[in-house]
N, C-alpha and C positions, 0 to 999 in steps of 0.2 A: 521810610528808610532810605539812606543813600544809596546813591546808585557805585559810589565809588571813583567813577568816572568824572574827572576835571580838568578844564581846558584853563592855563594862565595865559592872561594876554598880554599884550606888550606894555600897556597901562598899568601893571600889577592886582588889576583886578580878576578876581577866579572864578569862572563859569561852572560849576553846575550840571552837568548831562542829565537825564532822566530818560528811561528807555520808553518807547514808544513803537508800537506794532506798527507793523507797516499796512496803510490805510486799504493796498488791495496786495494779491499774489504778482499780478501784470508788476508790480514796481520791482520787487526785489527782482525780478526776472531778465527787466529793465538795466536795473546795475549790473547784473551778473554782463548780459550782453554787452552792454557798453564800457563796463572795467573788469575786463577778462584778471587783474590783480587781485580779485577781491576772493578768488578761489585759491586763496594764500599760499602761493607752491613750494611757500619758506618752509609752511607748517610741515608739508605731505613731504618735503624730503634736504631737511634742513642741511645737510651735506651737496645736495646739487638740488638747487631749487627748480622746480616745476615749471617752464613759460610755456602759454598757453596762444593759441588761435581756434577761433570760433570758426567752427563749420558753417555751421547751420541753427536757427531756432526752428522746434517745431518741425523737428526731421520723421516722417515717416518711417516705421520699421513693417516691413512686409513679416506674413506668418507662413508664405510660400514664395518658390521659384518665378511663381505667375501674379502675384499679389505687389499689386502698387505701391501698398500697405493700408496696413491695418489700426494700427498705434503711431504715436504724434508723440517723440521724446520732447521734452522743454530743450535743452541744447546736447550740442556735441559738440565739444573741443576737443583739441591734440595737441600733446606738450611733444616737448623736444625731441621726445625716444619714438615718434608716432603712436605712445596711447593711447586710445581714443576712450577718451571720459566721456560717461553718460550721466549728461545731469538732470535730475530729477526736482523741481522746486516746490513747498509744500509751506501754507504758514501754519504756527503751531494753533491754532485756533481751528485745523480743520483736522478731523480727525483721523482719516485718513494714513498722517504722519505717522501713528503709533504702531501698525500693522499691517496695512492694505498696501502702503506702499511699497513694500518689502517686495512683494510677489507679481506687485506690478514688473518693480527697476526688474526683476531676475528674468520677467516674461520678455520685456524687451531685448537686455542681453543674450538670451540662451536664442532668438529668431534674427537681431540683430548679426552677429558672427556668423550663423548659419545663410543671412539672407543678403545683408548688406552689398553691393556692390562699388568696388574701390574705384571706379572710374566716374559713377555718378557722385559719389562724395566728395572728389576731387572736383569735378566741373560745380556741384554746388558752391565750392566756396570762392573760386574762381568768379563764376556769377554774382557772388555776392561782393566781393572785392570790387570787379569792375561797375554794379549797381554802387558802390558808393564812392567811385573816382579812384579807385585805390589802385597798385601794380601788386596783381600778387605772390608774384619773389620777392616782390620788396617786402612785402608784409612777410612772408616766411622767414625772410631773412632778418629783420627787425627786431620782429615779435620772438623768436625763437632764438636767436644768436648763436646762429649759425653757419658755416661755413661750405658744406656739405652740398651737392646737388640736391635739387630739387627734387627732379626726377628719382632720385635714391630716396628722398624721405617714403612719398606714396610709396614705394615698393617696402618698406619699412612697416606701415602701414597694415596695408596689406596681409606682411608676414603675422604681425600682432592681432592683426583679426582673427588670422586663421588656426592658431596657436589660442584663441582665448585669451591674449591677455591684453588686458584691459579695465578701465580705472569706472566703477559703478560709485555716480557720489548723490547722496542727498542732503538737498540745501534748505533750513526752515531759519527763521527769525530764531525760535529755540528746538532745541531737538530734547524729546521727550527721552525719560528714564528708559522705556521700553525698546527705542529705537538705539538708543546707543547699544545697550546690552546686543539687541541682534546683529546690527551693526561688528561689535567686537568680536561675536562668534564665527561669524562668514569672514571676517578676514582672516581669520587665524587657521579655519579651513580650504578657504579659497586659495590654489595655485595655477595658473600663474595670475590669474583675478586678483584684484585689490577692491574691498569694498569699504566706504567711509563715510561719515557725515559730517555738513561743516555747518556751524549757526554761527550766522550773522545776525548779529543783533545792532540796533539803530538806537543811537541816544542822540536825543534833540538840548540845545538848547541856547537861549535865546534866537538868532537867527543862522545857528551852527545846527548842521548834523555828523555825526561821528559815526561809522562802520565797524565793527567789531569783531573779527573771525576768528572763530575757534573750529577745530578740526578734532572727532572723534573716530576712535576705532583701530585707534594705533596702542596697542599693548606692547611689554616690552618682547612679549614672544614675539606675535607678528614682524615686530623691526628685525629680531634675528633672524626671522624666517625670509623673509622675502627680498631681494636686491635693493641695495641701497640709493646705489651712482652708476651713472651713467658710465661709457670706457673713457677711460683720458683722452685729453688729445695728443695725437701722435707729432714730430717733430721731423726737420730737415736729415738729421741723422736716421732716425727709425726708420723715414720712408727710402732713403737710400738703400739703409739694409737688408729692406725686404725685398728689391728688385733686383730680380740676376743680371747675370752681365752687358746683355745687351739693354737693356733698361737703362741700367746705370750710366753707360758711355751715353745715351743719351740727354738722361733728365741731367744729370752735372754739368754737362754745355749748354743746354736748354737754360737750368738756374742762372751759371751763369751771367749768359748774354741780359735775362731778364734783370736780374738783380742790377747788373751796368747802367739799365736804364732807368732805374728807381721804382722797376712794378714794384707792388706788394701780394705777398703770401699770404694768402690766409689759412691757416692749418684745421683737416677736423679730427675723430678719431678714426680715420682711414686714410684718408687723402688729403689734397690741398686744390684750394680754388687760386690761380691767377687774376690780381685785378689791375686794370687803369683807373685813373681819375677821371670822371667825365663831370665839370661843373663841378667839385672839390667835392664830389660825391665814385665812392667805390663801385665799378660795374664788373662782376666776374665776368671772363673772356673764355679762362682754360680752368677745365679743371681734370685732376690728373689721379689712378688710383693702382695701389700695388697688384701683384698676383696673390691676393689672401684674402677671404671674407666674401667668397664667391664674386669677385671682384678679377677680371683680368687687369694684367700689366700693362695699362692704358693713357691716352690722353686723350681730351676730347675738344671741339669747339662750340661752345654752350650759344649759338645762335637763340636757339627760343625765348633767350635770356635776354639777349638785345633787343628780341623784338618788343619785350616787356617794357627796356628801360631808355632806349635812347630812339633819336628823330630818327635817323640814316640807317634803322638796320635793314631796311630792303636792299636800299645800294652795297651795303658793305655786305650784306650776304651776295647780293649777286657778283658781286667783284672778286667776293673771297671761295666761296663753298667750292664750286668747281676746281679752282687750285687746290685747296685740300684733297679734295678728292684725287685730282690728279698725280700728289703727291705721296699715295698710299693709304690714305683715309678711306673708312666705309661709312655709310650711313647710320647713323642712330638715332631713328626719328627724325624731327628737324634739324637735329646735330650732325657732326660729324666727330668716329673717332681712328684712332689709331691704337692697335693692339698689336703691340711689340714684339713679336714671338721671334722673326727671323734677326738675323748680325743685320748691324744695321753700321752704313760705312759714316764715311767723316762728310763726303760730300751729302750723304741724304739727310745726315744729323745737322747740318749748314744751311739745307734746304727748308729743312720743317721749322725750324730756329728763324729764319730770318724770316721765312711767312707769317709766326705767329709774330712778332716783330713787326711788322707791318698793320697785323691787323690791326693789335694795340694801338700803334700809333692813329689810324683810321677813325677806332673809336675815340681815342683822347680829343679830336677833331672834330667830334660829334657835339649834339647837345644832348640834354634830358627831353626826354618824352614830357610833352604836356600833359595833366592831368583835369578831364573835363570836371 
């Protein structure tokens, strides 16, 4: 029987596919890791697509406060909203997939939430970015396309842990009758939980291989039940709006002056990151957020962030941070920020204005970080 599936080439001749199991579990596990796309985030939310970063393979889940752990998930990724998907990989030739699986992924989730710790899972992926030369704000910011602090995503994170919600997915070359059916009933009950299965199925042929993802577990209840999209993102007017007065006499001269110089804005849906060019690559400097969404009426200097991406951020912090400081900034973390409560006059607004202005410049004067 055909498989269906045909590849034309540029000579007019037509290939053929025929499916073919994958030779062991380690491979499809393999791709998943290495093409974080292939967990199709068109499919899971065809209005705002799904991107993904990989924590971790073969993450530990403790079943106590005091336990190392106990259980060894196949991966954790995190899309854009901080979900953190549990993926579970299984070929359909073991049987396993039809039931057993089921009560394992829920035994992880229900110790995971309760046990995980948001700072070791943050330093794991860290660890793993710097194990393979990577910078990883850059990878967040890449992979994820977003504009957003960094430090705001884990705290995002975080909140989704502790709230439960969270994306359980299983992945087989085919997913069995049994498995879908359970599959579509935990999702339609699970809130704020999302439970799904995706099969990837592999058609070889001649010296081609083709990937094939299908995602189950999405009824049309479920789509109406459960959130669709992400928030929009917010805009130069909206963030205006939402800052009182003293804000406002600020960031408008702040834009301003920056805009004269040709920074660019990057908008999320809260805030905005400030970048320079450094090497005709984007490095946020400022990033700035209203009084709304447990969020003060702020600005900050995203130091951590240079330290990530360019040569000179020792110099340029030591040159710079103190002056912030001295200019009514407080600490946040390696950061510095400013939260704008008091009137604030023309010369302090002049003052903060031309520091950041400075730094900018410092860093455009920078180079990129070498990557070992």
């Amino acid at each position: 029987m055909s498989s269906g599936i045909f590849l034309l080439n540029k000579d007019g001749t037509l290939v053929e596919m025929n499916q073919r199991d994958y030779d062991s579990e380690d491979i499809l596990q393999e791709l998943i890791a290495n093409y974080p796309n292939l967990l199709a985030g068109n499919l899971i939310n065809e209005e705002n697509p799904r991107q993904w970063i990989l924590i971790s393979r073969e993450l530990s889940i403790p079943d106590n406060e005091a336990s190392l752990g106990r259980w060894s998930l196949d991966h954790l990724f995190l899309d854009q909203d901080g979900i953190p998907t549990l993926v579970e990989v299984k070929r359909s030739s073991d049987t396993r997939i039809r039931r057993e699986v089921v009560g394992q992924m829920l035994e992880y989730a229900a110790n995971a939430v309760s046990y995980w710790d948001i700072d070791k899972i943050r330093v794991l992926f860290e660890t793993r970015c710097e194990n393979e030369g990577l910078i990883p704000e850059q990878v967040f910011f890449e992979s994820l396309h977003l504009e957003e602090g960094y430090d705001d995503f884990w705290v995002n994170v975080k909140t989704n842990l502790e709230i439960g919600k969270i994306r359980m997915l299983f992945i087989a070359d085919i997913i069995p009758l049994e498995l879908k059916q359970i599959v579509e009933f935990l999702n339609e009950q699970m809130t704020p939980a999302e439970v799904l299965a995706l099969e990837i199925k592999q058609y070889v042929g001649q010296s081609l291989i083709t990937l094939v993802p299908r995602i189950y577990g999405q009824t049309s209840k479920t789509q109406r039940k459960k959130p669709r999209s992400q928030k929009p993102k917010i805009n130069k007017t909206q963030f205006l709006d939402a800052l009182n007065e003293n804000g406002r006499e600020f960031i408008e001269y702040f834009f301003n002056k920056a805009e004269e110089k040709g920074y660019e804005f990057n908008w999320g849906t809260v805030g905005f990151s400030l970048n320079v060019k450094v090497e005709g690559k984007n490095v946020a400097f400022c990033l700035g957020y209203p009084p709304k969404d447990n969020n003060e009426q702020s600005v900050y200097v995203d130091f951590n962030l240079l330290y990530r991406r360019i040569k000179d951020a020792d110099n340029i912090t030591n040159e710079f941070k103190e002056r912030f400081l001295k200019a009514g900034f407080i600490p946040a973390g390696n950061d510095v920020k400013w939260v704008i409560v008091d009137g604030v006059n023309l010369e302090k607004i002049t003052t903060i204005t031309n520091l950041y202005l400075e730094l900018a410049k410092a860093i455009g004067n920078s180079s990129l970080k070498e990557i070992d």
